[in-house]
C-alpha positions in Angstrom: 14.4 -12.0 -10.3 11.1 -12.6 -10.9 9.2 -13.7 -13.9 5.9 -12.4 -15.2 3.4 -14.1 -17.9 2.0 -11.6 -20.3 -1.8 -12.9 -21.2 -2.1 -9.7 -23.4 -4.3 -10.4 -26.7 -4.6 -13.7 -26.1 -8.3 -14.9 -26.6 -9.7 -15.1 -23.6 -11.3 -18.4 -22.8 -7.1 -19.5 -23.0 -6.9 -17.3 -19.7 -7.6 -19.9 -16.6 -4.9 -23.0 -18.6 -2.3 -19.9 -18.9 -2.4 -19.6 -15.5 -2.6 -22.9 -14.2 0.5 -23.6 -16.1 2.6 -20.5 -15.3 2.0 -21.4 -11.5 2.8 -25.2 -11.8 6.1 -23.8 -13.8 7.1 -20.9 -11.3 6.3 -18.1 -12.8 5.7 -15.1 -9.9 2.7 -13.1 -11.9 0.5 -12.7 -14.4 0.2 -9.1 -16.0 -3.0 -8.2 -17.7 -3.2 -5.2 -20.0 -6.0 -2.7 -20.5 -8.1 -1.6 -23.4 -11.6 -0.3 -23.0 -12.5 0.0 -26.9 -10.9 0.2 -30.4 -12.2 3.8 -31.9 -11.9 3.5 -35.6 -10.0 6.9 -35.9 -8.0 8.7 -32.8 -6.9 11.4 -32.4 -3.6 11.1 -30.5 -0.7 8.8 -31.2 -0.2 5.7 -29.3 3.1 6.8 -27.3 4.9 2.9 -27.5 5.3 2.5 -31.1 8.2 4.3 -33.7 5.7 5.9 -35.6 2.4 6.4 -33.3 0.5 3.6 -34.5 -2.0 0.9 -32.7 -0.4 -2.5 -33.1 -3.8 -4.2 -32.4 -7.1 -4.4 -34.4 -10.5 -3.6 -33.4 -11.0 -7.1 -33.5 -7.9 -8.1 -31.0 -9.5 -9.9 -27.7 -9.1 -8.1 -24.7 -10.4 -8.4 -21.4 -11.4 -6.1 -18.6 -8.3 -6.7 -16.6 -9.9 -7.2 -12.9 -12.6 -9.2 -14.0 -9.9 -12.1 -15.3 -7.7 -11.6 -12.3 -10.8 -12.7 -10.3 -11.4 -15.6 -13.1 -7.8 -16.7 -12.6 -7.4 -16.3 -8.8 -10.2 -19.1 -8.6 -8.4 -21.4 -10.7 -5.1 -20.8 -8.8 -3.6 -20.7 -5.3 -0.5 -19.0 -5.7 0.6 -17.1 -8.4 0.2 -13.0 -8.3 -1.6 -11.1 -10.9 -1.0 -7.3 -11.6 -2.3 -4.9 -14.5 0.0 -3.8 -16.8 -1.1 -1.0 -17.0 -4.6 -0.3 -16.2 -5.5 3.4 -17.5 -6.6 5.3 -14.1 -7.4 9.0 -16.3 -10.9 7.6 -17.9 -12.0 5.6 -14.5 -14.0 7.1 -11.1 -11.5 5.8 -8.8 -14.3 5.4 -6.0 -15.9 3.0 -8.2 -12.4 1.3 -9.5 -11.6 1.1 -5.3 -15.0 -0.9 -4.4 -13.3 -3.1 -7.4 -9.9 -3.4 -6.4 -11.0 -4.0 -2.6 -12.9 -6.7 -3.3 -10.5 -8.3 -6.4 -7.6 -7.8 -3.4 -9.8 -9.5 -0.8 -11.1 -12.8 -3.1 -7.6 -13.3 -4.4 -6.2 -13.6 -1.1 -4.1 -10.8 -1.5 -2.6 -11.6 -4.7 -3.4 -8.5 -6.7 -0.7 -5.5 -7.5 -2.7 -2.6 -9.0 -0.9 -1.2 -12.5 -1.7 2.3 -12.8 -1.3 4.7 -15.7 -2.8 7.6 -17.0 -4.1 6.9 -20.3 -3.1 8.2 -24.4 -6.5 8.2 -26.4 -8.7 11.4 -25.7 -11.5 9.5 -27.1 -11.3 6.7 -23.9 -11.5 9.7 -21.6 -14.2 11.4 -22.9 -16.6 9.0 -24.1 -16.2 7.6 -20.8 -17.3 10.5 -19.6 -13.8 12.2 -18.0 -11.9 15.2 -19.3 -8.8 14.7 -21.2 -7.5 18.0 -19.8 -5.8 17.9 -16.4 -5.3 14.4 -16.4 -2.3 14.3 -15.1 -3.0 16.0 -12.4 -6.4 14.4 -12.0 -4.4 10.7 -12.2 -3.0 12.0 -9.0 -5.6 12.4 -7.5 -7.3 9.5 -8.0 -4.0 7.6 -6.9 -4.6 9.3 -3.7 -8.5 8.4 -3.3 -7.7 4.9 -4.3 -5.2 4.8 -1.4 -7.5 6.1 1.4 -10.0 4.0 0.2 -8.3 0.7 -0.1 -6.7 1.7 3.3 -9.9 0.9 5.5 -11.5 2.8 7.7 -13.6 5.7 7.8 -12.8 8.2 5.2 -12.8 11.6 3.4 -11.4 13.5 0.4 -11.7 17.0 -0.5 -9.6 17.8 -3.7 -10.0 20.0 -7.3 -11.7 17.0 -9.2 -12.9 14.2 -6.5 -14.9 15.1 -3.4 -16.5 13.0 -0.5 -17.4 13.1 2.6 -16.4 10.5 5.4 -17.6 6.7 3.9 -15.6 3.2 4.4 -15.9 -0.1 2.3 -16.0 -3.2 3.8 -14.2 -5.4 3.7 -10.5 -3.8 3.0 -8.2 -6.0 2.0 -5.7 -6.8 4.7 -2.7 -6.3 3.3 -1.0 -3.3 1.2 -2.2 -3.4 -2.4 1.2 -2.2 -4.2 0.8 0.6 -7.1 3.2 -0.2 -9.6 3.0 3.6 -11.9 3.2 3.1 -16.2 4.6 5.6 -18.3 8.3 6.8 -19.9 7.7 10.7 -19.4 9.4 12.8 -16.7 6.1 13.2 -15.2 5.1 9.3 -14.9 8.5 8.6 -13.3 8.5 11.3 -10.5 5.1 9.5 -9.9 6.3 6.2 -9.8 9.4 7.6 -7.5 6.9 9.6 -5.7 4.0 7.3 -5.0 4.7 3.8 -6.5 5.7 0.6 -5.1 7.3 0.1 -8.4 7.2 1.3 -11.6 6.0 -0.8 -14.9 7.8 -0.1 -18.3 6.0 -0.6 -22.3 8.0 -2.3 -24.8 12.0 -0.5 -24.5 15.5 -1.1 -25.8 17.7 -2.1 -23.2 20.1 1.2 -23.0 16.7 3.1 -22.8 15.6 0.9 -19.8 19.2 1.1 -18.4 18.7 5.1 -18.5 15.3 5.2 -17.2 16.4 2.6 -14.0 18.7 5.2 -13.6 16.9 8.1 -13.5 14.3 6.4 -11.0 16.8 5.9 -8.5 17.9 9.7 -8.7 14.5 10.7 -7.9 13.3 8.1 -5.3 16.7 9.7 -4.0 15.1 12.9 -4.0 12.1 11.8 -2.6 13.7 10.3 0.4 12.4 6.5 -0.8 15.9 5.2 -2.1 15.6 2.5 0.7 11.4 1.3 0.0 11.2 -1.8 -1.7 10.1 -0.8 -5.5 9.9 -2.8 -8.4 11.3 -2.9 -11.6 8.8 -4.4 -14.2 10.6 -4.4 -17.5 9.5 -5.4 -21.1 12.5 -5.2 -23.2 12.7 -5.8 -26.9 16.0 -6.7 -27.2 17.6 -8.8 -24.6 16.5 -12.0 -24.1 17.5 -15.5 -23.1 19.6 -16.1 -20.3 22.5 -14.1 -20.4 20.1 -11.0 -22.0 18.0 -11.9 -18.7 21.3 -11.4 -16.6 21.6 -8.3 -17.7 18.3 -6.6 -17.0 18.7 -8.1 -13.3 22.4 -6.2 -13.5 20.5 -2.8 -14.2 17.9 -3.1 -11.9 15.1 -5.1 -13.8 13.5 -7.4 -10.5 10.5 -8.6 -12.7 10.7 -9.8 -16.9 7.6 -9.7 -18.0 7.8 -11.9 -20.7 5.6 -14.2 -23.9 7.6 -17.5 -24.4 5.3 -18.4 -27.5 7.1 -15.7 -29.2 10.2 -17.7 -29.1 8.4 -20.4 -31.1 6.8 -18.7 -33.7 3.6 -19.2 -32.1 0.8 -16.4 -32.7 -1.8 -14.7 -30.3 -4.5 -16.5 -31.9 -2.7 -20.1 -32.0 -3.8 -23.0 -29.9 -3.1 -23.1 -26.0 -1.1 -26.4 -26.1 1.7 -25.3 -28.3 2.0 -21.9 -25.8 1.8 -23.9 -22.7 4.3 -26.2 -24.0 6.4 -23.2 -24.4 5.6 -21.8 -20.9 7.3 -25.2 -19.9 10.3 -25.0 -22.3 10.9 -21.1 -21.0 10.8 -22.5 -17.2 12.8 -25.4 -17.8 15.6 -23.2 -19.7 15.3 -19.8 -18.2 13.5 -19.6 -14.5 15.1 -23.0 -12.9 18.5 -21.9 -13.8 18.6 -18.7 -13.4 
């Protein structure tokens, strides 16, 4: 099992002593979300929530997600980052590659790319993407970022992205893993399809169960029931270390977890009082388990 530190609307300038401290106490990763703007009204609902709503503010910190790997790669020697999830449908994925390549490449190979597609129309289209096809656009891009990151001398001729032969130098030199967001049908025969694991939003622990379940039968179908895939899990109601025993029984390989939580302690509170939970949580959870 493998443990993962959410940083997710945290202020930022907390960032690099998160780190530091979930490295010194074990921790695997750090997962970074993604927000590119709070618009005051949307038009869709947010898919992760009972009844559709943003549990964030417009004035909730966030960071863009590669730029702080690279800020806490330089602070750190060990510890993996990943984004959780970053949203693919909005973004030129010839432009996020050059980014990923070189985030990959200064890390030292410490980077695992979350991909999903995307909920708010208005990040796609102000951003200058269409919010129709996205789906099958997301695969697309998947695809381009995978030639690209690669190496070599390349082309792509699809319905939405087209180039002729190019390289970027340097590529990084080992596999950047896709770990594929999202609870539909159509995210998890991505993930099954295409992923090196597949990255879950806030779920009870019979829903997670299910979905583990359902990702096996179509990696099955695929033919990839035997590639290593991960199972990055956020669930709401099974903690501590028995509740932890029991994601690893269904499947979960990576808890992405807050330990402030725990103690009461707020997104906006002091970074003592959450490293000193970062401590407690490895002390009680990751050396015993």
């Amino acid at each position: 099992m493998k443990f993962t530190l959410s940083v997710a609307m945290n202020p930022l300038d907390q960032f690099t002593e998160l780190a530091r401290t979930a490295e010194e106490c074990g921790f695997s990763s750090i997962a970074l979300p993604d927000s590119l703007f709070y618009s005051e009204h949307v038009s869709a609902e947010y898919p992760y929530t009972p009844d559709g709503s943003r549990f964030w503010t417009a004035d909730t910190p966030w960071a863009d997600p590669l730029v702080a790997v690279a800020t806490m790669a330089a602070v750190t020697g060990r510890i993996e980052f990943y984004t959780s999830v970053l949203k693919l449908g909005s973004r030129n994925p010839v432009l996020l590659a050059r980014q990923v390549g070189s985030v990959a490449v200064l890390s030292g190979n410490r980077f695992g790319l979350g991909l999903g597609v995307g909920w708010s129309p208005e990040e796609f289209e102000w951003c200058g993407a269409p919010y129709a096809k996205r789906g099958k656009r997301v695969d697309e891009a998947i695809e381009v970022l995978r030639l690209i990151l690669d190496g070599g001398m390349v082309e792509y001729h699809g319905e939405f992205f087209d180039f002729d032969k190019l390289q970027m130098s340097p590529a990084p030199s080992e596999h950047v893993p896709f770990y594929i967001g999202g609870h539909t049908e159509v995210a998890l025969k991505r993930a099954a399809r295409v992923g090196d694991g597949w990255s879950s939003a806030m779920m009870k622990f019979d829903d997670l169960r299910s979905t583990i379940s359902r990702l096996a039968e179509l990696r099955a179908e695929y033919g990839r029931a035997d590639v290593p895939f991960e199972i990055q899990a956020v669930c709401i109601d099974r903690f501590g270390l028995d509740g932890y025993r029991e994601q690893a029984e269904i499947g979960v390989t990576d808890i992405v977890t807050q330990p402030w939580v725990f103690d009461g302690i707020g997104f906006g509170d002091p970074v003592g009082p959450k490293k000193d939970a970062i401590r407690k949580f490895a002390d009680e959870v990751i050396s015993r388990f």
